[in-house]
N, C-alpha and C positions, 0 to 999 in steps of 0.2 A: 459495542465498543466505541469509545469516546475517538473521532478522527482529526486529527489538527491540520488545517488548511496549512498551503505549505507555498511558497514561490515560486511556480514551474510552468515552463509552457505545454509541460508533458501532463505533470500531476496534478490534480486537484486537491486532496489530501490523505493522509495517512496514519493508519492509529497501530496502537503494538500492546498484547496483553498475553501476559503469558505465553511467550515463543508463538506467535501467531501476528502476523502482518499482516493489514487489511491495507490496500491503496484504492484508492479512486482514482482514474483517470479523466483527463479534460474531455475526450470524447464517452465521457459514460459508464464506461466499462469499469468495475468492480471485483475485486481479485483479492483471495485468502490465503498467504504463504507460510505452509506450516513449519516449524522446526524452526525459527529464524531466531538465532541467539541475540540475547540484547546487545550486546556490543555492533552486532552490524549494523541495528537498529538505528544505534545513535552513532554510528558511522554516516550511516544514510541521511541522517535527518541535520548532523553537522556538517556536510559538503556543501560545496560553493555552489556547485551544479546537483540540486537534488533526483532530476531526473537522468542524470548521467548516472549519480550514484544509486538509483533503484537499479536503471540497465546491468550496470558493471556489477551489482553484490547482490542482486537478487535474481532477478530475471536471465541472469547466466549460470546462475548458481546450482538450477537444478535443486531448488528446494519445493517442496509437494505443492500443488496450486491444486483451487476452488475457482469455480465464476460465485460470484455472489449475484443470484436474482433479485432482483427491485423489488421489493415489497408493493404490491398492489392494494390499492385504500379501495372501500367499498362505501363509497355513495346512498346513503338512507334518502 
């Protein structure tokens, strides 16, 4: 999934496909919120404060969540 860097000192960026939110955060962490209707989406991604607006419409939401593990590369 394509993620669009975003202005936050919370977020790094955030992608959306087919009811499914992917964010990155600054410190790393990687996270899958399933069920997320598009409108929150670009709710989220229209607010002043985008890391206020994951807090408040996702992260309270109690919509399903993943950790997304790093992909590990393998050195030949």
């Amino acid at each position: 999934m394509e993620r669009i860097p975003v202005k936050s000192s919370f977020i790094e960026s955030i992608g959306y496909e087919s009811g499914t939110l992917e964010v990155t955060f600054k410190d790393g962490g990687m996270y899958k919120y399933i069920d997320v209707p598009r409108e929150t989406y670009e709710s989220v991604m229209g607010a002043e404060s985008i890391g206020k607006a994951v807090r408040e419409n996702i992260l309270k939401e109690g919509f399903g969540v993943e950790k997304i593990e790093p992909e590990v590369l393998e050195i030949e």
